[in-house]
C-alpha positions as CSV (number, residue, x, y, z in Angstrom):
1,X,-69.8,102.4,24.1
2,X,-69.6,106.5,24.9
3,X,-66.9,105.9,26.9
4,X,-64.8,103.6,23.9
5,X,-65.5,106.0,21.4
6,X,-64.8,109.2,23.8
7,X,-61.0,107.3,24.7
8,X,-60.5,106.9,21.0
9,X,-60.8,110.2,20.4
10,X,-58.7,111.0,23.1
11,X,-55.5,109.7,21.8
12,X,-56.2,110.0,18.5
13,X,-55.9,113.9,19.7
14,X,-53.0,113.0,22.2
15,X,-51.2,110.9,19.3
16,X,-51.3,113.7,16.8
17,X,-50.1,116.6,19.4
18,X,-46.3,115.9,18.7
19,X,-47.3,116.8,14.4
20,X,-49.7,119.5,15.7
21,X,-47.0,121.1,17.8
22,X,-44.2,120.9,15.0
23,X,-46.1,122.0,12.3
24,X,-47.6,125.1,14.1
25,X,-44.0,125.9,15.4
26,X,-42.8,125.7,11.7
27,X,-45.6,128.3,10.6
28,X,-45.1,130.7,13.4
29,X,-40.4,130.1,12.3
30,X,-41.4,130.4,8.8
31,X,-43.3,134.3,9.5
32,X,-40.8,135.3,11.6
33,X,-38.2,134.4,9.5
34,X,-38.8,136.4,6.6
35,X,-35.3,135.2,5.3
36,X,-36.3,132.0,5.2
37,X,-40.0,132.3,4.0
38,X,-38.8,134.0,0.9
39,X,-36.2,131.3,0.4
40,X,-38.9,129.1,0.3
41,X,-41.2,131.2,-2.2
42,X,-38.2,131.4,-4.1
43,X,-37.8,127.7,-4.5
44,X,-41.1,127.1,-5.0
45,X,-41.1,129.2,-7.4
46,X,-38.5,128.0,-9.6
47,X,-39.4,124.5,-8.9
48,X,-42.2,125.2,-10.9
49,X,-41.0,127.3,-13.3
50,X,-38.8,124.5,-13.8
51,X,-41.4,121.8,-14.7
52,X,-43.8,123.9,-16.4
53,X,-42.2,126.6,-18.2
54,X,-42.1,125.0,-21.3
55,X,-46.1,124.6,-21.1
56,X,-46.4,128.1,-20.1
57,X,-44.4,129.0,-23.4
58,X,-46.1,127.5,-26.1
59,X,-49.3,128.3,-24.2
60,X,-48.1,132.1,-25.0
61,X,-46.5,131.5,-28.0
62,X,-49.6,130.5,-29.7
63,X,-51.3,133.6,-27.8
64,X,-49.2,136.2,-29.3
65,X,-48.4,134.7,-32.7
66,X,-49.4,137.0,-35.7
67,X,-51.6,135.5,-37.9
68,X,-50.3,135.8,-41.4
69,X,-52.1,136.6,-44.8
70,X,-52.3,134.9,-47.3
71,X,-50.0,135.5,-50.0
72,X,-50.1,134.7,-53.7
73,X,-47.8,135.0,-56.8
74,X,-48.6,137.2,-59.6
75,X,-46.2,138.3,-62.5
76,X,-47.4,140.4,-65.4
77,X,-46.4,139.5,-68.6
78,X,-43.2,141.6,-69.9
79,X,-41.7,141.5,-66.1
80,X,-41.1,137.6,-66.4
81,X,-37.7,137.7,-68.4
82,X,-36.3,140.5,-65.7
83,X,-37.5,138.1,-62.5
84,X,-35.9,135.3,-64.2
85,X,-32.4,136.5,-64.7
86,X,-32.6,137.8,-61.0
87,X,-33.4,134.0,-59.8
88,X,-30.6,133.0,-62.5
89,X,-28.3,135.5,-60.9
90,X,-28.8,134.5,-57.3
91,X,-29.0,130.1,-58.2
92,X,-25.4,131.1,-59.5
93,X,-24.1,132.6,-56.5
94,X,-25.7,129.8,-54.3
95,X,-28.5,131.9,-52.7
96,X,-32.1,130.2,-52.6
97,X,-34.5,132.6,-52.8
98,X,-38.6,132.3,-52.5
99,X,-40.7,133.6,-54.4
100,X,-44.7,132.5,-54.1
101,X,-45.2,135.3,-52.1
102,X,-44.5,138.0,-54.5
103,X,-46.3,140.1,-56.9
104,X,-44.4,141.4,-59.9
105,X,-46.5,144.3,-61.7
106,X,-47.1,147.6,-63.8
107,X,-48.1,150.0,-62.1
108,X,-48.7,154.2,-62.1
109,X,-47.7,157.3,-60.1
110,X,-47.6,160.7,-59.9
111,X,-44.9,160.7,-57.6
112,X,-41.3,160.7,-59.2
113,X,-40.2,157.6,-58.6
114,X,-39.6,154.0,-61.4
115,X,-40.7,151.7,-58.9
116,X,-41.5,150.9,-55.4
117,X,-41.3,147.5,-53.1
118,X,-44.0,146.9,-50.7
119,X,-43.6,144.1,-48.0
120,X,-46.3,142.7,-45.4
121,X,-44.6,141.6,-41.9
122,X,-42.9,138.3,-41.3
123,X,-43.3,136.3,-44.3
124,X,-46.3,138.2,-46.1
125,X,-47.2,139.5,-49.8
126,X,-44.1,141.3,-51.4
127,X,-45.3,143.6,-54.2
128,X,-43.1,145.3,-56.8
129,X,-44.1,148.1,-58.5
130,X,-42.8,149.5,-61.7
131,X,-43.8,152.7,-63.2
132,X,-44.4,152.4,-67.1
133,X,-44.2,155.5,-68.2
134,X,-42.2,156.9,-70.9
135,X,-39.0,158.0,-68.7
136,X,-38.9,154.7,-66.5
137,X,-39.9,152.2,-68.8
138,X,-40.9,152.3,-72.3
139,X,-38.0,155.0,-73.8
140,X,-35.3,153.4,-71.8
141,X,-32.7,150.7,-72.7
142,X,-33.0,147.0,-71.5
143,X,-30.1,147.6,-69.0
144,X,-31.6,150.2,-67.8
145,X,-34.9,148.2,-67.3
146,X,-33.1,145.2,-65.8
147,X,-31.2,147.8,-63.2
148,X,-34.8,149.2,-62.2
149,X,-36.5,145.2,-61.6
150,X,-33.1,144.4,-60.0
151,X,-33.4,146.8,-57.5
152,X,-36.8,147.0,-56.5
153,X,-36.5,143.1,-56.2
154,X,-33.1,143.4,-54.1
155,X,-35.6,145.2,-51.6
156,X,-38.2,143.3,-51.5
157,X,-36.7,139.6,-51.7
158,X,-32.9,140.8,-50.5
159,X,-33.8,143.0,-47.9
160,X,-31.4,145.3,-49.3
161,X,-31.8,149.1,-48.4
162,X,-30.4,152.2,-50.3
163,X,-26.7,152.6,-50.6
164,X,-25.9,155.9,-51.7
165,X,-21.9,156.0,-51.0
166,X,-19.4,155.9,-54.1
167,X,-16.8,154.3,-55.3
168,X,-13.2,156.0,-55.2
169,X,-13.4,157.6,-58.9
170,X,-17.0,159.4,-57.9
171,X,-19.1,156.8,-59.6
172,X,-22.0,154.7,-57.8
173,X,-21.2,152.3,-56.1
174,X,-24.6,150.1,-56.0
175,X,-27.4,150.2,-58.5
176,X,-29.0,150.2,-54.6
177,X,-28.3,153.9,-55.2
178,X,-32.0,155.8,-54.3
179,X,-30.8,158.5,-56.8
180,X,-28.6,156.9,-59.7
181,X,-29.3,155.2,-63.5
182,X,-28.2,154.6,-66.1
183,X,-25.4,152.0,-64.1
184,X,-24.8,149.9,-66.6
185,X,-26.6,151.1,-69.9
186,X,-25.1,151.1,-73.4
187,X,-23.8,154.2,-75.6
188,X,-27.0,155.2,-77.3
189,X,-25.5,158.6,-78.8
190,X,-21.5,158.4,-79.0
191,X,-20.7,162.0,-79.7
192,X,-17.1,161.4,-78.8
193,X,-16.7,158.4,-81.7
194,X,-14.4,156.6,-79.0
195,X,-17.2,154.1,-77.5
196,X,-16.0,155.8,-73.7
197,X,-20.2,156.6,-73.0
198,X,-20.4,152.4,-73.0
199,X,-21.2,151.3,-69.7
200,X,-22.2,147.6,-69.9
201,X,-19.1,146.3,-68.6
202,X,-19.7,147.6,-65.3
203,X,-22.8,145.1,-65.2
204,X,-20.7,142.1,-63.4
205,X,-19.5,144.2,-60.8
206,X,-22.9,145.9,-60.1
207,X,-25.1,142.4,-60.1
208,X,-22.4,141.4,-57.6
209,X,-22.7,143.8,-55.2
210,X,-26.6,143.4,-55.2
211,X,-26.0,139.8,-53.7
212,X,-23.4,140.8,-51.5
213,X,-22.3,144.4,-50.5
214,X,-18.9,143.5,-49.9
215,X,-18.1,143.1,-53.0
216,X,-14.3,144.0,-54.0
217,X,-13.8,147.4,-55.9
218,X,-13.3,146.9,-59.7
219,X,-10.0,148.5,-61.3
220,X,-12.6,151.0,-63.5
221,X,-13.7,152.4,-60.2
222,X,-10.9,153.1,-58.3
Protein backbone atom coordinates (compact mmCIF):
# COMPACT_ATOMS: atom_id res chain seq x y z
CA UNK A 1 0.00 0.00 0.00
CA UNK A 2 3.27 2.48 0.96
CA UNK A 3 4.74 1.65 -1.98
CA UNK A 4 1.19 2.55 -4.36
CA UNK A 5 0.76 5.66 -2.64
CA UNK A 6 4.68 6.65 -2.65
CA UNK A 7 4.57 5.87 -6.94
CA UNK A 8 1.53 8.07 -7.08
CA UNK A 9 3.12 10.78 -5.63
CA UNK A 10 5.94 10.28 -7.73
CA UNK A 11 4.45 11.10 -11.02
CA UNK A 12 2.05 13.19 -9.80
CA UNK A 13 5.40 15.33 -9.08
CA UNK A 14 7.08 14.02 -12.44
CA UNK A 15 3.74 14.98 -14.37
CA UNK A 16 3.59 18.41 -13.10
CA UNK A 17 7.54 19.26 -13.63
CA UNK A 18 7.00 20.41 -17.38
CA UNK A 19 4.18 23.36 -15.63
CA UNK A 20 6.60 23.79 -12.66
CA UNK A 21 9.56 24.44 -15.04
CA UNK A 22 7.58 26.90 -17.36
CA UNK A 23 5.96 28.85 -14.89
CA UNK A 24 9.20 29.38 -12.76
CA UNK A 25 11.06 30.28 -16.14
CA UNK A 26 8.21 32.88 -16.86
CA UNK A 27 8.67 34.49 -13.23
CA UNK A 28 12.45 34.57 -13.37
CA UNK A 29 11.67 36.35 -17.84
CA UNK A 30 9.14 38.48 -16.35
CA UNK A 31 11.97 40.17 -13.41
CA UNK A 32 14.48 40.38 -15.77
CA UNK A 33 12.54 41.88 -18.18
CA UNK A 34 11.49 44.90 -16.69
CA UNK A 35 10.18 45.99 -20.23
CA UNK A 36 7.95 43.43 -20.20
CA UNK A 37 6.76 43.26 -16.49
CA UNK A 38 5.67 46.81 -16.71
CA UNK A 39 3.83 46.02 -19.91
CA UNK A 40 2.07 43.65 -18.10
CA UNK A 41 1.20 46.02 -14.99
CA UNK A 42 0.23 48.37 -17.48
CA UNK A 43 -2.32 46.05 -18.93
CA UNK A 44 -3.52 44.89 -15.98
CA UNK A 45 -3.96 47.91 -15.03
CA UNK A 46 -6.14 49.28 -17.62
CA UNK A 47 -7.91 46.09 -17.86
CA UNK A 48 -9.27 46.96 -14.76
CA UNK A 49 -9.72 50.38 -14.99
CA UNK A 50 -11.59 49.32 -17.82
CA UNK A 51 -14.33 47.22 -16.17
CA UNK A 52 -14.54 49.00 -13.03
CA UNK A 53 -14.02 52.50 -13.48
CA UNK A 54 -17.38 53.43 -13.66
CA UNK A 55 -17.95 51.76 -10.01
CA UNK A 56 -14.96 53.54 -8.81
CA UNK A 57 -16.70 56.89 -9.99
CA UNK A 58 -19.88 56.98 -8.52
CA UNK A 59 -18.28 55.31 -5.48
CA UNK A 60 -16.41 58.92 -5.36
CA UNK A 61 -18.89 60.85 -6.72
CA UNK A 62 -21.15 60.30 -3.87
CA UNK A 63 -17.91 60.79 -1.59
CA UNK A 64 -17.23 64.16 -2.54
CA UNK A 65 -20.71 65.49 -3.33
CA UNK A 66 -21.65 68.75 -1.36
CA UNK A 67 -24.44 68.37 0.55
CA UNK A 68 -26.86 71.24 -0.15
CA UNK A 69 -29.13 73.34 2.22
CA UNK A 70 -32.15 73.66 2.15
CA UNK A 71 -33.54 76.51 0.49
CA UNK A 72 -36.94 78.31 0.82
CA UNK A 73 -38.87 81.11 -0.94
CA UNK A 74 -39.72 84.22 0.92
CA UNK A 75 -41.00 87.58 -0.72
CA UNK A 76 -41.96 90.51 1.40
CA UNK A 77 -44.90 92.22 0.61
CA UNK A 78 -44.21 95.57 -1.56
CA UNK A 79 -41.19 93.48 -3.52
CA UNK A 80 -43.89 91.15 -5.20
CA UNK A 81 -44.97 93.56 -8.17
CA UNK A 82 -40.94 94.30 -8.91
CA UNK A 83 -40.11 90.19 -8.99
CA UNK A 84 -43.11 89.73 -11.12
CA UNK A 85 -42.30 92.00 -13.97
CA UNK A 86 -38.73 90.53 -13.83
CA UNK A 87 -40.25 86.89 -14.43
CA UNK A 88 -42.62 88.67 -17.04
CA UNK A 89 -39.61 90.24 -18.67
CA UNK A 90 -37.49 87.01 -18.95
CA UNK A 91 -40.99 84.46 -19.92
CA UNK A 92 -40.98 87.07 -22.96
CA UNK A 93 -37.64 86.63 -24.01
CA UNK A 94 -37.86 82.71 -23.63
CA UNK A 95 -35.62 82.33 -20.55
CA UNK A 96 -37.02 79.97 -17.66
CA UNK A 97 -35.85 81.09 -14.67
CA UNK A 98 -36.24 79.39 -10.97
CA UNK A 99 -37.18 80.89 -8.33
CA UNK A 100 -37.99 78.62 -4.88
CA UNK A 101 -34.73 79.21 -3.82
CA UNK A 102 -34.81 82.87 -3.35
CA UNK A 103 -35.55 85.28 -0.76
CA UNK A 104 -36.83 88.71 -1.71
CA UNK A 105 -36.56 91.23 1.29
CA UNK A 106 -36.19 94.72 3.14
CA UNK A 107 -33.40 95.01 4.64
CA UNK A 108 -30.82 97.78 6.49
CA UNK A 109 -27.24 99.01 6.29
CA UNK A 110 -24.90 101.35 7.14
CA UNK A 111 -22.85 100.83 4.39
CA UNK A 112 -23.71 102.95 1.20
CA UNK A 113 -25.05 100.66 -0.89
CA UNK A 114 -29.39 100.09 -2.23
CA UNK A 115 -29.06 96.55 -2.22
CA UNK A 116 -27.00 93.48 -2.12
CA UNK A 117 -27.39 89.75 -3.65
CA UNK A 118 -26.22 86.86 -1.57
CA UNK A 119 -25.89 83.38 -3.17
CA UNK A 120 -25.07 79.85 -1.38
CA UNK A 121 -22.91 77.40 -3.74
CA UNK A 122 -24.34 75.26 -6.37
CA UNK A 123 -28.01 75.57 -6.27
CA UNK A 124 -28.46 77.10 -2.60
CA UNK A 125 -30.60 80.11 -0.94
CA UNK A 126 -30.31 83.35 -3.10
CA UNK A 127 -31.17 86.36 -0.94
CA UNK A 128 -31.81 89.88 -2.18
CA UNK A 129 -31.51 92.67 -0.10
CA UNK A 130 -32.90 96.12 -0.53
CA UNK A 131 -32.08 98.98 1.53
CA UNK A 132 -35.35 101.03 2.53
CA UNK A 133 -34.22 104.00 3.38
CA UNK A 134 -35.13 107.31 2.23
CA UNK A 135 -32.44 107.74 -0.62
CA UNK A 136 -32.83 104.01 -2.04
CA UNK A 137 -36.31 103.36 -1.57
CA UNK A 138 -39.01 105.42 -0.18
CA UNK A 139 -38.09 109.14 -1.88
CA UNK A 140 -37.34 107.53 -5.20
CA UNK A 141 -39.46 107.06 -8.41
CA UNK A 142 -40.92 103.55 -9.41
CA UNK A 143 -38.33 103.34 -12.24
CA UNK A 144 -35.88 103.94 -10.19
CA UNK A 145 -37.12 101.20 -7.69
CA UNK A 146 -37.67 98.63 -10.51
CA UNK A 147 -33.89 99.43 -11.81
CA UNK A 148 -32.61 98.70 -8.19
CA UNK A 149 -34.81 94.97 -7.83
CA UNK A 150 -33.76 94.46 -11.47
CA UNK A 151 -30.34 94.49 -10.76
CA UNK A 152 -29.82 92.88 -7.64
CA UNK A 153 -32.01 90.06 -9.12
CA UNK A 154 -29.90 90.00 -12.49
CA UNK A 155 -27.12 88.92 -9.86
CA UNK A 156 -28.55 86.71 -8.04
CA UNK A 157 -30.86 84.61 -10.57
CA UNK A 158 -28.75 85.94 -13.99
CA UNK A 159 -25.48 85.60 -12.67
CA UNK A 160 -24.82 88.90 -14.14
CA UNK A 161 -21.76 90.79 -12.67
CA UNK A 162 -21.10 94.69 -12.81
CA UNK A 163 -20.74 96.32 -16.15
CA UNK A 164 -19.40 99.62 -15.79
CA UNK A 165 -18.31 100.54 -19.57
CA UNK A 166 -20.50 103.21 -21.63
CA UNK A 167 -22.14 103.60 -24.35
CA UNK A 168 -20.56 105.86 -27.32
CA UNK A 169 -22.46 109.30 -26.14
CA UNK A 170 -20.93 108.74 -22.33
CA UNK A 171 -24.10 107.37 -20.89
CA UNK A 172 -24.38 103.83 -19.01
CA UNK A 173 -24.53 101.30 -20.81
CA UNK A 174 -26.18 98.67 -18.24
CA UNK A 175 -28.33 99.37 -15.30
CA UNK A 176 -25.54 96.46 -14.18
CA UNK A 177 -23.52 99.62 -13.64
CA UNK A 178 -22.10 99.27 -9.67
CA UNK A 179 -22.11 103.14 -9.75
CA UNK A 180 -25.09 104.50 -11.96
CA UNK A 181 -29.14 105.48 -11.28
CA UNK A 182 -31.43 107.04 -12.19
CA UNK A 183 -31.26 104.83 -15.86
CA UNK A 184 -34.48 105.09 -16.82
CA UNK A 185 -36.35 107.45 -14.30
CA UNK A 186 -38.94 110.15 -15.36
CA UNK A 187 -38.50 114.16 -15.36
CA UNK A 188 -39.51 114.90 -11.78
CA UNK A 189 -38.28 118.76 -12.01
CA UNK A 190 -38.18 119.96 -15.86
CA UNK A 191 -36.33 123.18 -15.35
CA UNK A 192 -35.66 123.39 -19.03
CA UNK A 193 -39.70 123.23 -20.03
CA UNK A 194 -38.55 120.94 -23.03
CA UNK A 195 -39.24 117.36 -21.40
CA UNK A 196 -35.20 116.53 -22.44
CA UNK A 197 -34.61 115.37 -18.34
CA UNK A 198 -37.29 112.33 -19.38
CA UNK A 199 -35.51 109.23 -19.43
CA UNK A 200 -38.11 106.35 -19.61
CA UNK A 201 -37.61 105.61 -23.09
CA UNK A 202 -34.34 104.20 -22.47
CA UNK A 203 -36.19 101.44 -20.35
CA UNK A 204 -36.49 98.81 -23.50
CA UNK A 205 -33.01 99.06 -24.30
CA UNK A 206 -31.77 98.71 -20.63
CA UNK A 207 -34.18 95.59 -19.65
CA UNK A 208 -32.66 94.16 -22.83
CA UNK A 209 -29.33 94.26 -22.04
CA UNK A 210 -30.00 92.69 -18.55
CA UNK A 211 -31.10 89.34 -20.34
CA UNK A 212 -28.47 89.52 -22.80
CA UNK A 213 -25.34 91.77 -22.82
CA UNK A 214 -25.04 91.88 -26.35
CA UNK A 215 -27.67 93.76 -26.87
CA UNK A 216 -27.38 96.27 -30.09
CA UNK A 217 -26.61 100.01 -29.23
CA UNK A 218 -29.81 102.22 -29.43
CA UNK A 219 -29.68 105.39 -31.90
CA UNK A 220 -30.11 107.74 -28.36
CA UNK A 221 -26.77 106.28 -27.31
CA UNK A 222 -24.56 106.44 -30.01
Amino acid sequence: MSYKILNCCHDVKYGLKPYLTFIKNLYILILQKSSLYQFFCSNLIKLVMKKYFPFFFIIISFACKQSVEPTVYQIDKGLEVYLDKFMKEAETRGITIITQNLILKFGTTTEEICGRCVKAKNDGQRTVTIINNLNCWQQVPYENREALVFHELAHCLLGRIHRDDFLPNGIEASIMNSKGSGFYEPCIYDITGNGSCDKTYRRSYYIDEIFDEKTTVPTWGK
